[in-house]
C-alpha positions in Angstrom: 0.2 -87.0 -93.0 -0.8 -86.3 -89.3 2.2 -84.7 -88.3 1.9 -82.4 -91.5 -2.1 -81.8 -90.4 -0.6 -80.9 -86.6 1.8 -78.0 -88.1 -1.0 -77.0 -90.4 -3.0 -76.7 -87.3 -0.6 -75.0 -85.2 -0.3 -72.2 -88.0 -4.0 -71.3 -88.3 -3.8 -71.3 -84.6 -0.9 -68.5 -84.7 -2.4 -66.8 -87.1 -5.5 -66.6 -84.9 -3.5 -64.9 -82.2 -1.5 -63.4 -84.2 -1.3 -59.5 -83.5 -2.2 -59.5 -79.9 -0.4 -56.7 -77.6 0.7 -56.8 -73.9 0.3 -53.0 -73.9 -3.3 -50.7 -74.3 -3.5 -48.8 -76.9 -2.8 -45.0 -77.3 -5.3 -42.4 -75.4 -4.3 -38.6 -76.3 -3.1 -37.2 -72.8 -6.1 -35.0 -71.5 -5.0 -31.6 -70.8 -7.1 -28.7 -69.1 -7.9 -26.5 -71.6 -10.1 -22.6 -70.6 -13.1 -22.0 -72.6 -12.1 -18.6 -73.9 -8.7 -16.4 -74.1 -8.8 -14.1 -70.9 -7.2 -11.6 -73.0 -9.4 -11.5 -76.3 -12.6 -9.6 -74.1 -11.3 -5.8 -74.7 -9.1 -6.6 -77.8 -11.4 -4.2 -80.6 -11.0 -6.3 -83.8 -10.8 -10.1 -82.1 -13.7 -12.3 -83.6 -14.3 -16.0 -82.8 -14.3 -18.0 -85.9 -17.2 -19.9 -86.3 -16.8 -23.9 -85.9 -18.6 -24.3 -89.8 -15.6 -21.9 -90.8 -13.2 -23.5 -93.0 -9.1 -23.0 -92.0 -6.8 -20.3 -93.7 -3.4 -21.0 -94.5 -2.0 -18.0 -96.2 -2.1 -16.0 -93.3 0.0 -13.4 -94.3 -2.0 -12.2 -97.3 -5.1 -10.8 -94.5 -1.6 -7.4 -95.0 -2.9 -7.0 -98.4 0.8 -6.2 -99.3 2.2 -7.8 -102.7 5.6 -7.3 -101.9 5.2 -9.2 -98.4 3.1 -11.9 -100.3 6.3 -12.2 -103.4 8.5 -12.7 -100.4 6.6 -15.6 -98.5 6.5 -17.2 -101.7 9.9 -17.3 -102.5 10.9 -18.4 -98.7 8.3 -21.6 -99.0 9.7 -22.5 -102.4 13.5 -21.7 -101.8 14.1 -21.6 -97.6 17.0 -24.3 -96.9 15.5 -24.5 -93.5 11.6 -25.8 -94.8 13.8 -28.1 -97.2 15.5 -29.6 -94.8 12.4 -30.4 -92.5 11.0 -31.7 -95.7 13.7 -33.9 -96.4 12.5 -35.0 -92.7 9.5 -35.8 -93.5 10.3 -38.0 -96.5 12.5 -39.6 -94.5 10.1 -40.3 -91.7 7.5 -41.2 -94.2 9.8 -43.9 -95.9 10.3 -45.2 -92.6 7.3 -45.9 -91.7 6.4 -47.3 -94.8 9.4 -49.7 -93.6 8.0 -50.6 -90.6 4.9 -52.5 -92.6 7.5 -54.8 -94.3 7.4 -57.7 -91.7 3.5 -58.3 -92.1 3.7 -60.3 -95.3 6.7 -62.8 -95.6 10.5 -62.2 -96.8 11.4 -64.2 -99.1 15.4 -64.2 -100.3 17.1 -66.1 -103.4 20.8 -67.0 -104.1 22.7 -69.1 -106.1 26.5 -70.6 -106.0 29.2 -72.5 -107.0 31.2 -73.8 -104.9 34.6 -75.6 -105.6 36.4 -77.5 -102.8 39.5 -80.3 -101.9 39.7 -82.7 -99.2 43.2 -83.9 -97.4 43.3 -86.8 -100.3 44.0 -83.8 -103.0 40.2 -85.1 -104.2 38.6 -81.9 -106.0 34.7 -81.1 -106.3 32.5 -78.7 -107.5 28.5 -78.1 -106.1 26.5 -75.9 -107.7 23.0 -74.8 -105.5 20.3 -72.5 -106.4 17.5 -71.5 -104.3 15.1 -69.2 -102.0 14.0 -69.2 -98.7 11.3 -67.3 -97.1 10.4 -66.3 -93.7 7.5 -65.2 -91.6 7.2 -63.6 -87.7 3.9 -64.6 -86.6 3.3 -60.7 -84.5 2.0 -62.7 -81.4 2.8 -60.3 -79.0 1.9 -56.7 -81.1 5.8 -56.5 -81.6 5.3 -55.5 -85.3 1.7 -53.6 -84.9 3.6 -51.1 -82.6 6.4 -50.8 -84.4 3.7 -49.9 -87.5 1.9 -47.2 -84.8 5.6 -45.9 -84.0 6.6 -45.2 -87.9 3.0 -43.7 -88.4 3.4 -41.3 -85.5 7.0 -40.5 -86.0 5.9 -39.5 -89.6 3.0 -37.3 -88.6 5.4 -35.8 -86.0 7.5 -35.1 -89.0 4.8 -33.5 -90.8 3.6 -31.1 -88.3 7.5 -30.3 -87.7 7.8 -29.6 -91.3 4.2 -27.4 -90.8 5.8 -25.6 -87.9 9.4 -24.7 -89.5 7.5 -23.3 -92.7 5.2 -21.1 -90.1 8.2 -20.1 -88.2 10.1 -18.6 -91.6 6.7 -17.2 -93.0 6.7 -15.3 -89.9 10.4 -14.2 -89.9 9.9 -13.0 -93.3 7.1 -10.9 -92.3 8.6 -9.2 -88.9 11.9 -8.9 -90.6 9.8 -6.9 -93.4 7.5 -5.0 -91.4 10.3 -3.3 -89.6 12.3 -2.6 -92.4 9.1 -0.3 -93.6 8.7 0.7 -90.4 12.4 1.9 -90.8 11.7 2.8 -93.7 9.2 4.7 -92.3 11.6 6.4 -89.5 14.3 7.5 -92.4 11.6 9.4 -94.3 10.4 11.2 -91.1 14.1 11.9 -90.3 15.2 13.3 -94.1 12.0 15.5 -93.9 12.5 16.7 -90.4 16.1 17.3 -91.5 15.1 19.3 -94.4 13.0 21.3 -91.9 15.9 21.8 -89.7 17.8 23.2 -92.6 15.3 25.6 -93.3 15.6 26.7 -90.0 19.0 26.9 -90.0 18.7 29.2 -92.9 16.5 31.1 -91.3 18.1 31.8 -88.0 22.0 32.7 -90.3 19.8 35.1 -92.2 18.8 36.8 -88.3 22.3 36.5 -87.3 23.3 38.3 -90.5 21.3 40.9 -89.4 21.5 40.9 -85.5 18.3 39.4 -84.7 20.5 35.9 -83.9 23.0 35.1 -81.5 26.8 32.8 -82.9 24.9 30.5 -80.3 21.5 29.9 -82.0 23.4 29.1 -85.2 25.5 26.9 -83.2 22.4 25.2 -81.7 20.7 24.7 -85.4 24.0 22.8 -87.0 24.1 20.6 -84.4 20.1 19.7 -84.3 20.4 19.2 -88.1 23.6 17.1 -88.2 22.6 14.4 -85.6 19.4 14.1 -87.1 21.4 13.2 -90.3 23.3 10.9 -88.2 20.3 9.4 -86.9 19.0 8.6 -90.4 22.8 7.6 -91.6 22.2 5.0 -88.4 18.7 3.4 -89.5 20.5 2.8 -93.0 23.3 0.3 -90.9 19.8 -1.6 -88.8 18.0 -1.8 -92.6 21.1 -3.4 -94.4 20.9 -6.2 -92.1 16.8 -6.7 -92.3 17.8 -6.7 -95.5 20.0 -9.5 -95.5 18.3 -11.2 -93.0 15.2 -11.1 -95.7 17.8 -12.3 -98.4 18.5 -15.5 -96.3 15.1 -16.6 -95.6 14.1 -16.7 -99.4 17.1 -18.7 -99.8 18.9 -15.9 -101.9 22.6 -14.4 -101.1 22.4 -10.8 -99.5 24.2 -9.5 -102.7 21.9 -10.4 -104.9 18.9 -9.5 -103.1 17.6 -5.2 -102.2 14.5 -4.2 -101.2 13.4 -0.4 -102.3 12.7 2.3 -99.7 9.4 1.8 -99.3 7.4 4.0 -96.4 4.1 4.0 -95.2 2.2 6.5 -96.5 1.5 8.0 -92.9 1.2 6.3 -89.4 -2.8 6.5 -89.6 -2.5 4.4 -93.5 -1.0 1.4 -91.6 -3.9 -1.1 -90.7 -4.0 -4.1 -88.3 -5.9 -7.4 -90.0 -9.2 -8.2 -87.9 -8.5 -12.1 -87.0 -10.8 -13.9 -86.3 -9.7 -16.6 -84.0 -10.5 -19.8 -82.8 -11.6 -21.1 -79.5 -8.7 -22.6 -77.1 -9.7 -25.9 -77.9 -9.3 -25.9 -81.5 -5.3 -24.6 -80.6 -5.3 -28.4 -80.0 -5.6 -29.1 -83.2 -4.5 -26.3 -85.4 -0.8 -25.5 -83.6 1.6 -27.9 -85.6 4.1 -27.8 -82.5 1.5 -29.3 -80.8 0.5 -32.2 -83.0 4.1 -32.7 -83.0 4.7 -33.2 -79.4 1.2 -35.9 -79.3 2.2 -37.6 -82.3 5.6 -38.4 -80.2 3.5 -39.2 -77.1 1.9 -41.9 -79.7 5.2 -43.1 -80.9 6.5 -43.6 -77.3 3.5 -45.4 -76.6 4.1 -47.8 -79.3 7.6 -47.9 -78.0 6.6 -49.9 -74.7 4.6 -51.8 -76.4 8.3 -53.3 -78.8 10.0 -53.1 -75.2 7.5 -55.4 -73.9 7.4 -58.0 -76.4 10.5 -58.2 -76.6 10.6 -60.1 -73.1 8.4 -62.8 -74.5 9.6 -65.5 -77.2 9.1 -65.1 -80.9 7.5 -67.3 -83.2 8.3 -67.5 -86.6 7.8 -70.3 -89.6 10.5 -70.6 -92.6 10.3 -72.2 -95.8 13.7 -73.1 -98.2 13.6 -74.6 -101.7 17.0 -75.2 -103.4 18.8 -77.6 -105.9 22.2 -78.5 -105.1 24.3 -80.7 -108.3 27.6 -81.1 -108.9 26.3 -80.5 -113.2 24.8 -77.7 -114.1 22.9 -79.5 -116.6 21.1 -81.6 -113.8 21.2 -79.1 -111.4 17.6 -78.3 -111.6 15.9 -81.8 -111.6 13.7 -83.3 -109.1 16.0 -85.6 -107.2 18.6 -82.6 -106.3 15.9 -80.9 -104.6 16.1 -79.5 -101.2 13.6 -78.1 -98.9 12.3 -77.5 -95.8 8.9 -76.1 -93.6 8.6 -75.3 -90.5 7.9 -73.2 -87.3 11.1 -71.6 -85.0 10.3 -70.5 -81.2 13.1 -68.4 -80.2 12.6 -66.1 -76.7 15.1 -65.0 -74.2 16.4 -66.9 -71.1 18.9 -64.4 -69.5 19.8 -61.2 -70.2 20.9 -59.6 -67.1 17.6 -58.0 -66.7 18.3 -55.7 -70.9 15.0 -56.1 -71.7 13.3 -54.9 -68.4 15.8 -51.6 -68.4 14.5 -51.2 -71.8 11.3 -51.2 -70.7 11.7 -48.9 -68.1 13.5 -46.6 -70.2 10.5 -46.6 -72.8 7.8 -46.0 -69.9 10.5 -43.1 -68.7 10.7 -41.9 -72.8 6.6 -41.6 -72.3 5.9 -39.9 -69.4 9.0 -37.4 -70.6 7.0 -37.1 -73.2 3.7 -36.1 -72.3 4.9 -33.6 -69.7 6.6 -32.7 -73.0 3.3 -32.5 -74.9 1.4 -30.6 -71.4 4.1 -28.2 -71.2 4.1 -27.3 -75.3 0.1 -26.6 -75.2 0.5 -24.1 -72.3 3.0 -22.5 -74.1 0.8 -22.3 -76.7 -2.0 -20.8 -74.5 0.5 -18.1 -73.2 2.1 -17.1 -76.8 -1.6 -16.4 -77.8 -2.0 -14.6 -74.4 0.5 -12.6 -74.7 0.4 -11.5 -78.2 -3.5 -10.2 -77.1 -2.1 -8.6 -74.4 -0.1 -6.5 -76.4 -2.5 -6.2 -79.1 -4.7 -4.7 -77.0 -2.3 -2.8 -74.9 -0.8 -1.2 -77.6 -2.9 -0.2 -79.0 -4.3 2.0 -76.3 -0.4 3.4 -76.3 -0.4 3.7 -80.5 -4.1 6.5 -79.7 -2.3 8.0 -76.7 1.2 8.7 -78.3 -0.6 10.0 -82.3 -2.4 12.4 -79.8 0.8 13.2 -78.6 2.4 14.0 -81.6 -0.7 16.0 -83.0 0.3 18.3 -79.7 3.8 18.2 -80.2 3.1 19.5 -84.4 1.0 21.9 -82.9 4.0 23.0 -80.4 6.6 23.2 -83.4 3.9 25.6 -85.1 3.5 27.9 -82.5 6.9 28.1 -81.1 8.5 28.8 -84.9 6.0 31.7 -85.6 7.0 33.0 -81.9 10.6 32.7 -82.8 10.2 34.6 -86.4 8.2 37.3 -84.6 10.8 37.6 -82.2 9.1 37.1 -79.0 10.8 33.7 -78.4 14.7 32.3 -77.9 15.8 29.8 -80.7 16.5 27.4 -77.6 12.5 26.6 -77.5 12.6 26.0 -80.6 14.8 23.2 -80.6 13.4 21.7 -77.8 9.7 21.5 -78.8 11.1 20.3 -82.7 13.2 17.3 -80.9 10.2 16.8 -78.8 7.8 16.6 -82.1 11.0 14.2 -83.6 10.6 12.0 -80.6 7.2 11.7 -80.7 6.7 10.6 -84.2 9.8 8.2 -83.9 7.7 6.5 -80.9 4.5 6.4 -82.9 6.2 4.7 -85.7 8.2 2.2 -83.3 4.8 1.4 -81.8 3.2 0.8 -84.8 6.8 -1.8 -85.4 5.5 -3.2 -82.2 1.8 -4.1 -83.3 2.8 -5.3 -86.8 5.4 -7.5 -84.6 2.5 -8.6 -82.2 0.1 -9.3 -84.6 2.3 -11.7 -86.9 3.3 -13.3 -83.4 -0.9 -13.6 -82.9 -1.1 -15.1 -86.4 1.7 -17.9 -85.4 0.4 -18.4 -82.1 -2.6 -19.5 -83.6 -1.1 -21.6 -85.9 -1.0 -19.8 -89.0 -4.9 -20.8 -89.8 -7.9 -18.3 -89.0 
């Protein structure tokens, strides 16, 4: 009885220290963060969110454009790229759910019959039926990291599967915006065409009369057939938006077409207000960040197995079996078989495996966190540079629609000149290719804020 009381004792004991760790537990990395964007002071529309305000997700519905809202709902649904990172996270989840096995026992069972001879041509049979069980007493945190390691590797996987669904919402809606802004460009080009034609009409019906030069008319086909060639061209650059589209909706480009579908006029096309949150929320709210410090926290953990793996293990087993040559008998009190008791097992060379392993683990975290530094200032410069160009262009977007008010104005006057006959056909093309320029440079500005303004959204991470 007293050696049974001494391995009782020496199991409450190791359960006592059981779940210790040779290594500190995780901190977050401390990172300098500014108290405002530099870039948000002159940006007209910028608002900082208040900190009682509750997080957005459908980001791209601040358009207000159904079609663009029908298309981010078939890419979350159907995108092979969000269902693979989802697959990811199931994964990841299911592994960390693994990683919790070892705190409550394993216990295996097995049965066999077993027929053997010795060298006297002497034959036996021994049937056996039993279980055994088995325990690792998490002296040294082994286990408790590798618990910390799953969890973080999952949450990792969840803000990766956050980011990849952000990334394709945001494809969808550049790839969309600039197909209306092309859109956009082809109606401006048919209409300026049909104007050109008019004009061509007009200066035949001078020649006809000798009021036009062979060289005017000239001038006139050529303006009007590159301007159909430049409209033939936006058709090629809007098949493959198209497609593109197609893909990230998980649908094959035959099967999928998107209607022309213009902006009503430059002015019509309206820029969101966002209101933003601080830098320090960016922390918080960017899932490529809590990525990147959820794997900081894994690696962590990661020392933390490399460590204890140095020291010795301690573990207590328990079998029960019957073993009878009958089957009949097999399960009866004097053909049992068991056995209790504790197992040390540590290593006593290695060749110095376990302390490269170590090493390697500290390396793996400080890679890391320089990982983790380096991901939230890019995040701090993607939502600098997106209010950069916000802001600058839309002081280019006011400067360049004054422009082409001008350059209307230009086309107006030069074309009455030209019918009265007080000015060469030759001014007339160039102020109407200058008035074709113009508004080709509004719309691809406006391409350029719609482009900016998504990458804002993003850069915030998809919440306002």
């Amino acid at each position: 009885m007293t050696m049974q009381y001494r391995k009782i004792s020496l199991m409450i004991t190791t359960l006592f220290i059981s779940g210790c760790s040779i290594w500190p537990d995780y901190t977050r990395p401390s990172v300098a963060v500014p108290a405002l964007y530099k870039e948000a002071a002159e940006l007209e529309g910028w608002k900082i969110a208040e900190p009682s305000q509750p997080a957005a997700q459908d980001w791209w519905r601040l358009y207000q454009d159904q079609t663009l809202d029908s298309l981010v709902t078939q890419a979350n649904a159907a995108n092979n790229t969000i269902q693979i990172a989802e697959a990811n996270y199931r994964q990841a989840q299911s592994l960390a759910t693994g990683a919790r096995a070892p705190l409550l026992p394993a216990v295996d069972g097995g049965a066999a019959i077993i027929r053997s001879q010795n060298g006297r041509n002497h034959a036996s049979t021994e049937n056996t039926i039993g279980v055994s069980a088995s325990w690792e007493m998490d002296i040294w945190g082994r286990i408790k990291r590798s618990i910390e390691a799953g969890e973080a590797n999952a949450s990792a996987s969840g803000a990766d599967l956050y980011a990849v669904r952000l990334s394709v919402q945001a494809s969808v809606a550049q790839n969309y915006f600039q197909l209306r802004i092309l859109d956009s460009q082809k109606k401006l080009l048919d209409n300026t065409a049909e104007s050109f034609e008019r004009s061509l009409k007009l200066t035949i019906n001078r020649y006809n009369v000798g009021l036009a030069s062979r060289t005017e008319i000239a001038q006139a086909e050529a303006q009007l057939r590159t301007t159909r060639a430049q409209s033939i061209d936006i058709s090629a650059a809007r098949t493959q938006l198209e497609h593109a589209i197609a893909i990230l909706i998980g649908q094959p480009p035959a099967d999928f077409s998107l209607p022309l579908s213009p902006f009503d006029s430059i002015t019509s096309i309206k820029l969101p207000a966002i209101p933003a949150s601080l830098p320090s929320a960016l922390l918080e709210r960017r899932p490529d960040i809590a990525a990147a410090e959820r794997r900081v926290a894994a690696a962590n953990a990661q020392i933390g197995i490399a460590k204890a793996a140095r020291f010795p293990t301690l573990s207590i087993g328990a079998d029960l079996a019957f073993g009878s040559a009958s089957i009949a008998s097999l399960l009866s009190v004097p053909n049992r078989i068991w056995s209790l008791g504790p197992a040390l097992a540590g290593p006593i060379f290695d060749n110095q495996l376990r302390k490269s392993q170590t090493e390697a683990a500290i390396a793996n975290y400080d890679a890391t966190v320089a990982s983790y530094k380096q991901t939230v200032l890019s995040g701090f410069q993607e939502v600098e540079d997106n209010l950069a160009l916000l802001r600058i262009l839309e002081a280019e977007s006011k400067e360049q629609q004054t422009a082409v008010q001008f350059a209307r104005e230009a086309v107006e006057q030069t074309e009455n000149r030209y019918r009265a006959g007080i000015s060469e056909y030759q001014n007339v093309v160039i102020v109407q290719s200058t008035a074709l320029t113009a508004e080709r440079n509004a719309l691809s500005i406006i391409g350029r804020r719609l482009n900016a303004s998504v990458g804002l959204m993003t850069a915030l991470g998809g919440t306002f």
